[in-house]
C-alpha positions as YAML, in Angstrom:
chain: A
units: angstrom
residues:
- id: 1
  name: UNK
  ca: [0.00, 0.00, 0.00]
- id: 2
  name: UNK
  ca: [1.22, 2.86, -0.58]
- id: 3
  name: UNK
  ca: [2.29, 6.03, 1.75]
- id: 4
  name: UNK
  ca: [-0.25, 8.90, 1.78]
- id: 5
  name: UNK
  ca: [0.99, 12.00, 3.57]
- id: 6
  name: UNK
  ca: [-2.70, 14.20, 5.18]
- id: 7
  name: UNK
  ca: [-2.02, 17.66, 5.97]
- id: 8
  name: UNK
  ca: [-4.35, 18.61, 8.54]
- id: 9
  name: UNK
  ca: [-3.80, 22.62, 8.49]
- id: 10
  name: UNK
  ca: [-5.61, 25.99, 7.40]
- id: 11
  name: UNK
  ca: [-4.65, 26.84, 4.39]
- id: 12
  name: UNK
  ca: [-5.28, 30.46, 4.42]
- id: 13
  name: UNK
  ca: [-3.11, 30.72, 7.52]
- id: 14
  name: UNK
  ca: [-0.49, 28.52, 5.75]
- id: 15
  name: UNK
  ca: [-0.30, 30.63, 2.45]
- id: 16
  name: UNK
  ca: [0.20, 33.72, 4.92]
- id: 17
  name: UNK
  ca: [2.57, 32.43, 7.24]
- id: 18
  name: UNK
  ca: [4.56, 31.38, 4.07]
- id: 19
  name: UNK
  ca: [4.93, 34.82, 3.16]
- id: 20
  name: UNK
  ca: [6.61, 36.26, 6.08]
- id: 21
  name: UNK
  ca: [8.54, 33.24, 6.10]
- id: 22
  name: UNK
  ca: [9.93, 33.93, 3.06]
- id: 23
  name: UNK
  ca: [10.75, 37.49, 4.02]
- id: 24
  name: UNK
  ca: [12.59, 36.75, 6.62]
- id: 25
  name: UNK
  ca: [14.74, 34.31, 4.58]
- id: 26
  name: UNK
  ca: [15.06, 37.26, 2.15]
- id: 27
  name: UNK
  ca: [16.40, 39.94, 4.83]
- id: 28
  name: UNK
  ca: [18.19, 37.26, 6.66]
- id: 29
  name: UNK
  ca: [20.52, 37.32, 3.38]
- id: 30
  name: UNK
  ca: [19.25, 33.84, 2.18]
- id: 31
  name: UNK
  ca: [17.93, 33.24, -1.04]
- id: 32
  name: UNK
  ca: [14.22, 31.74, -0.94]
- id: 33
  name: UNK
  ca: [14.27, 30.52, -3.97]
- id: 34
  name: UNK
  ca: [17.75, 28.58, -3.82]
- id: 35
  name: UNK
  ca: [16.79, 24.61, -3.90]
- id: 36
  name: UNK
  ca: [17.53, 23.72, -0.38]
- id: 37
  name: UNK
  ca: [15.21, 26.61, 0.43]
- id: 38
  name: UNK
  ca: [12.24, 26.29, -1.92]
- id: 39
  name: UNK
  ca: [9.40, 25.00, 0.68]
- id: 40
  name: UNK
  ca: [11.14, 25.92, 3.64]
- id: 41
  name: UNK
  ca: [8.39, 28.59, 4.24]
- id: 42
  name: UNK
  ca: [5.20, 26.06, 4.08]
- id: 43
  name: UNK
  ca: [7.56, 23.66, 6.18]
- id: 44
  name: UNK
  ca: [7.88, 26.55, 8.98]
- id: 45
  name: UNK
  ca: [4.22, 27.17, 8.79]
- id: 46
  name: UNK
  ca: [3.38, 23.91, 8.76]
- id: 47
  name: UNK
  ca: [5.50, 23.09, 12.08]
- id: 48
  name: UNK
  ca: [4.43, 26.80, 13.64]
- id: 49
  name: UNK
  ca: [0.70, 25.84, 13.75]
- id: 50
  name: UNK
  ca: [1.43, 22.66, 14.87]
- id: 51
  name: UNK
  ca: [4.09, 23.79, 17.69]
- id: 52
  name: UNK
  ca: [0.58, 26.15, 18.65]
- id: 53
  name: UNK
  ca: [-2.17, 23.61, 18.17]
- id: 54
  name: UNK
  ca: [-2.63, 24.26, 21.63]
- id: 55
  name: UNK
  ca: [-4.62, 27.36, 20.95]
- id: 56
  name: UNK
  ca: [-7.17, 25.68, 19.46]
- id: 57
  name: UNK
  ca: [-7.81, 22.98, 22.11]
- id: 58
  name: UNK
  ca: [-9.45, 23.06, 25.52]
- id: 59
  name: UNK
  ca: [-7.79, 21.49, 28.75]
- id: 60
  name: UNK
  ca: [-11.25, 21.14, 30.50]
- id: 61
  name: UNK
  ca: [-12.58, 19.49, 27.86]
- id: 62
  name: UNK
  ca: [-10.06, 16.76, 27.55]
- id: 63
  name: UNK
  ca: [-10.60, 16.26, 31.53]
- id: 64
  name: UNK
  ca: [-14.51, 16.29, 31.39]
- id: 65
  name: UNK
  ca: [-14.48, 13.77, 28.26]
- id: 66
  name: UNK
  ca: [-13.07, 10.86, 30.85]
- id: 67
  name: UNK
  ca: [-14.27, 12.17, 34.01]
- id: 68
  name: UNK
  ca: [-15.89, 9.49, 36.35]
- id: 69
  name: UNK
  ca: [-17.63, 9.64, 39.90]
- id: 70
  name: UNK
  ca: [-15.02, 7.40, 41.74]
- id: 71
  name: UNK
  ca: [-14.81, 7.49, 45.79]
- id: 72
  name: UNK
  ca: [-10.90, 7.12, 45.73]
- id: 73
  name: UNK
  ca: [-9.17, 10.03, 47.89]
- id: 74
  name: UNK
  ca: [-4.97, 9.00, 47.88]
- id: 75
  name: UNK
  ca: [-2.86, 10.67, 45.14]
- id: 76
  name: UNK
  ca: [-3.07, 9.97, 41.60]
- id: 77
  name: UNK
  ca: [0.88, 10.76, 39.78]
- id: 78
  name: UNK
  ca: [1.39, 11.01, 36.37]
- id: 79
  name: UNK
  ca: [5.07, 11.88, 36.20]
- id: 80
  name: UNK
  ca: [8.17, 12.16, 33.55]
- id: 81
  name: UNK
  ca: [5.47, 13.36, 31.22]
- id: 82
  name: UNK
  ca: [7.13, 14.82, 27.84]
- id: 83
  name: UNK
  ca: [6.83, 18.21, 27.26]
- id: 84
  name: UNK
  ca: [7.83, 20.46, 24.32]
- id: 85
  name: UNK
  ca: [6.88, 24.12, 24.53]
- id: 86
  name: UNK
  ca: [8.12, 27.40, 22.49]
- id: 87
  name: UNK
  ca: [9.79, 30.19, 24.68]
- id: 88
  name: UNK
  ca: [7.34, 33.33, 23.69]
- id: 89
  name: UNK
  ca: [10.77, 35.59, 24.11]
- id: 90
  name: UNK
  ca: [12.83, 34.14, 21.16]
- id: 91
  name: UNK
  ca: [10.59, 31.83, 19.56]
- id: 92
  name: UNK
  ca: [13.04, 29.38, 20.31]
- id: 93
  name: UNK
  ca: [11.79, 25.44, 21.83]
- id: 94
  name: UNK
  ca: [12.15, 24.63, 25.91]
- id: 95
  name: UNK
  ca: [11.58, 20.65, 26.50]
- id: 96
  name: UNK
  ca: [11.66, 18.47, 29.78]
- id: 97
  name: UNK
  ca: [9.24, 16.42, 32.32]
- id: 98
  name: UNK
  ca: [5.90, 17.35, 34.01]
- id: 99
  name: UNK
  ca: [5.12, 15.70, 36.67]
- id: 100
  name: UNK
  ca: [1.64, 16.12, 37.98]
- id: 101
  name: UNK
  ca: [-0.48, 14.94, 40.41]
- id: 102
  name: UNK
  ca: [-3.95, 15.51, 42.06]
- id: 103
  name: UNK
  ca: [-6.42, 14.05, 44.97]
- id: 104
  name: UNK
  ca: [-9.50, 13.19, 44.26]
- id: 105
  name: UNK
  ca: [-12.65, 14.72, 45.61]
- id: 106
  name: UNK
  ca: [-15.19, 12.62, 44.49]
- id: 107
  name: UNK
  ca: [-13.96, 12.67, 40.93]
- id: 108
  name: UNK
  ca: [-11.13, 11.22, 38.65]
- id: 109
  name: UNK
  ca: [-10.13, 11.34, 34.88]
- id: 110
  name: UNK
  ca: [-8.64, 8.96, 32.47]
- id: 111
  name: UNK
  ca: [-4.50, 8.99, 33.19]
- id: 112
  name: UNK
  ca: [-3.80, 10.23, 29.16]
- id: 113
  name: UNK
  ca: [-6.01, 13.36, 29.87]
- id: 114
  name: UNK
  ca: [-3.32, 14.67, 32.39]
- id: 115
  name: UNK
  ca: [-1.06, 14.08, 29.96]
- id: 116
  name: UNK
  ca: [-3.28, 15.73, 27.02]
- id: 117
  name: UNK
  ca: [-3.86, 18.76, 29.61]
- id: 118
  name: UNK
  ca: [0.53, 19.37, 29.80]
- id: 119
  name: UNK
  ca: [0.27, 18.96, 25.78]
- id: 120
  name: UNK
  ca: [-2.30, 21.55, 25.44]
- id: 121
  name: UNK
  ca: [-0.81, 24.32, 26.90]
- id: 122
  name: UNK
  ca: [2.44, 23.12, 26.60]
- id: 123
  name: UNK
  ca: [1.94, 23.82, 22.43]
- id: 124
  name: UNK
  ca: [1.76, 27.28, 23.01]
- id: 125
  name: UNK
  ca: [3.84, 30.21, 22.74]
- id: 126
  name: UNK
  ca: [4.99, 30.07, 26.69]
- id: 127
  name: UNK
  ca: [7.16, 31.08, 30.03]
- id: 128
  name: UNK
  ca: [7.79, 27.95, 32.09]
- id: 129
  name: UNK
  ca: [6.04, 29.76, 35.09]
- id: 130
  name: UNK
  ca: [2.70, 30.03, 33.26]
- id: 131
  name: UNK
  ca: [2.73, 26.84, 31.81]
- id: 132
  name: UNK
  ca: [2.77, 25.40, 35.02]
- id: 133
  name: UNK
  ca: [0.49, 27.50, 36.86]
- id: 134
  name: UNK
  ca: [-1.76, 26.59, 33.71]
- id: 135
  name: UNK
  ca: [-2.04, 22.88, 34.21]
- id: 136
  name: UNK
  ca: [-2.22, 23.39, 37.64]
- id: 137
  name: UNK
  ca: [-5.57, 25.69, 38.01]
- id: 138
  name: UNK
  ca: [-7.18, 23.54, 34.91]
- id: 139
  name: UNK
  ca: [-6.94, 20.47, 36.89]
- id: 140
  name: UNK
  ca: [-8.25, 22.35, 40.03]
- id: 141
  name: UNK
  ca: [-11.14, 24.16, 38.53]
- id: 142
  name: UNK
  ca: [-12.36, 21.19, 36.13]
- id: 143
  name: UNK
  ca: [-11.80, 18.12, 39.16]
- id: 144
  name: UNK
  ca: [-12.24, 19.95, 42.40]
- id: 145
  name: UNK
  ca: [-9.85, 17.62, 43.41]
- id: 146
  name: UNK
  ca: [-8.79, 18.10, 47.43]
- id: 147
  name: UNK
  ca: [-5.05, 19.59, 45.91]
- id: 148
  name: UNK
  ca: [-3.55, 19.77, 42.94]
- id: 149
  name: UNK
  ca: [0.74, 19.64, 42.63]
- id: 150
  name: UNK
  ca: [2.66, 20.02, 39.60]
- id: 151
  name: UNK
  ca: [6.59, 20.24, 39.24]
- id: 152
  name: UNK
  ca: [8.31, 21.12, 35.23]
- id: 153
  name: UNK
  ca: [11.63, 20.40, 34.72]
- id: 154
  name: UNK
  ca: [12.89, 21.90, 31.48]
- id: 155
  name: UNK
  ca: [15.79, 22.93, 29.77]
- id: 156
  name: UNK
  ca: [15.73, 26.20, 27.79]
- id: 157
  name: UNK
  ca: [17.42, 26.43, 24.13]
- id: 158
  name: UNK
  ca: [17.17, 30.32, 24.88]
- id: 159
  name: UNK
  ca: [19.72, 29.65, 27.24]
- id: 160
  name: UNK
  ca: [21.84, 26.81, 25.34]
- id: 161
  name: UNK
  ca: [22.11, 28.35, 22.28]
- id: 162
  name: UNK
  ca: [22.22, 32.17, 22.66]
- id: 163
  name: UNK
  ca: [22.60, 34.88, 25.49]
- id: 164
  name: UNK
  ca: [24.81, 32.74, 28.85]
- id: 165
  name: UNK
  ca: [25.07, 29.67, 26.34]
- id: 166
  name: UNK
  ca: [24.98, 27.09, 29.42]
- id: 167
  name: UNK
  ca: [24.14, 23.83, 27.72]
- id: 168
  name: UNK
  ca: [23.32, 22.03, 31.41]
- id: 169
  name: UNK
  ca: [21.15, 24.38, 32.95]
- id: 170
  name: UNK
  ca: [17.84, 22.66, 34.37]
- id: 171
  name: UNK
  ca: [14.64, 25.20, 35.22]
- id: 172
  name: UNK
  ca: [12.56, 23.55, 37.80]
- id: 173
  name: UNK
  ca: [8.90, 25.17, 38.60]
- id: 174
  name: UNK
  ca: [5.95, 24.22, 41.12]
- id: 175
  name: UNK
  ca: [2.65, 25.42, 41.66]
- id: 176
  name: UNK
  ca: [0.66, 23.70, 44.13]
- id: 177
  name: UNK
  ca: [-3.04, 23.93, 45.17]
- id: 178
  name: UNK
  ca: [-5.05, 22.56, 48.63]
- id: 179
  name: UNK
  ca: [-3.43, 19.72, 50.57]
- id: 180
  name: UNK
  ca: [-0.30, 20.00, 48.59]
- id: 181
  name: UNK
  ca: [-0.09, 23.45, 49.97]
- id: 182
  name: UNK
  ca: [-1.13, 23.32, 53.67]
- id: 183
  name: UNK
  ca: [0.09, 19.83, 54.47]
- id: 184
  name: UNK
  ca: [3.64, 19.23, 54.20]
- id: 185
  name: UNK
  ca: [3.55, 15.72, 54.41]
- id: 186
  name: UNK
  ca: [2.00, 15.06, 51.41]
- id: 187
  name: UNK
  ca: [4.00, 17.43, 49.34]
- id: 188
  name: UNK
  ca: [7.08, 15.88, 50.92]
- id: 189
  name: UNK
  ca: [5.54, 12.45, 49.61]
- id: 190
  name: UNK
  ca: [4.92, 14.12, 45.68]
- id: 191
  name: UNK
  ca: [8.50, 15.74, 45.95]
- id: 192
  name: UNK
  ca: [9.85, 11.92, 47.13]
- id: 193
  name: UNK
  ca: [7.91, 9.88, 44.35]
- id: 194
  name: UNK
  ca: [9.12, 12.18, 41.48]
- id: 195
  name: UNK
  ca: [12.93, 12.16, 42.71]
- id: 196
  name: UNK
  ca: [13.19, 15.42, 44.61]
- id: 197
  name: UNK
  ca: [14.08, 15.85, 48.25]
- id: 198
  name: UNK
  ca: [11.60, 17.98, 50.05]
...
């Protein structure tokens, strides 16, 4: 059988991304229309709305489309989740772990949708702090779960490739809601589980 290749993105935003694409190659002192170059442009607009597809999606909705009455209260951990995000200073990618986790008030959802919630806003144009603080309250406000913790470990090509140019430089982030927050216990037991002394 043979391979068939679907494109799944708007065209009209395509066609114009292309163009400014292309002018940028141009002032950059490239020459769009050498070979090597000749789709370059629809390839970057191709990959740009696909490193933002995270506009067009809803992280409430992924948790309400598996979301089921279950009377289990201990902490659910989803952790080393991938992330890939774009750094909304220099356009340039950030990638590491999320590791989140959540107890439950009465209500659970499917174990993929946490991970679906870190890819939603993680394909955005982002700061590590928000991103975090973005999972975080969805989780809260969709599960009213008793406490909410997350913890992003990334590495910054901002930092590796331009500017201080430190190629081992981890940034670690927390936000934390309810029992995570006022019982230290528990948070020590999150910190423990994903490899962090608390």
């Amino acid at each position: 059988m043979a391979y068939t290749h679907i494109d799944q993105f708007d065209a009209q935003v395509t066609e114009e991304l292309q163009h400014h694409y292309y002018e940028i190659l141009r002032l950059l002192g490239e020459d769009p229309q050498r070979d090597g170059l000749l789709k370059t442009p629809e390839r970057v607009a191709k990959a740009m709305q696909f490193f933002t597809k995270g506009y067009g999606e809803s992280g409430e909705e992924i948790l309400r489309s598996a979301m089921f009455k279950e009377e289990y209260r201990q902490m659910v951990l989803v952790k080393d989740i991938d992330l890939y995000s774009m750094c909304e200073h220099h356009l340039l990618p950030f990638y590491g772990k999320a590791h989140v986790a959540y107890i439950p008030n009465g209500y659970i959802t499917g174990l993929s949708k946490i991970a679906r919630v870190v890819e939603t806003y993680a394909r955005r144009l982002q700061v590590q702090e928000r991103l975090t603080v973005q999972i975080r309250d969805c989780i809260q406000a969709t599960l009213a779960p008793l406490g909410v913790a997350v913890v992003i470990e990334a590495a910054h090509m901002c930092m590796q490739m331009r500017g201080v140019e430190k190629q081992n430089s981890i940034t670690t982030t927390s936000a934390f809601t309810g029992v995570f927050l006022k019982d230290m216990r528990t948070r020590g037991e999150f910190l423990r589980l994903i490899g962090l002394n608390p």
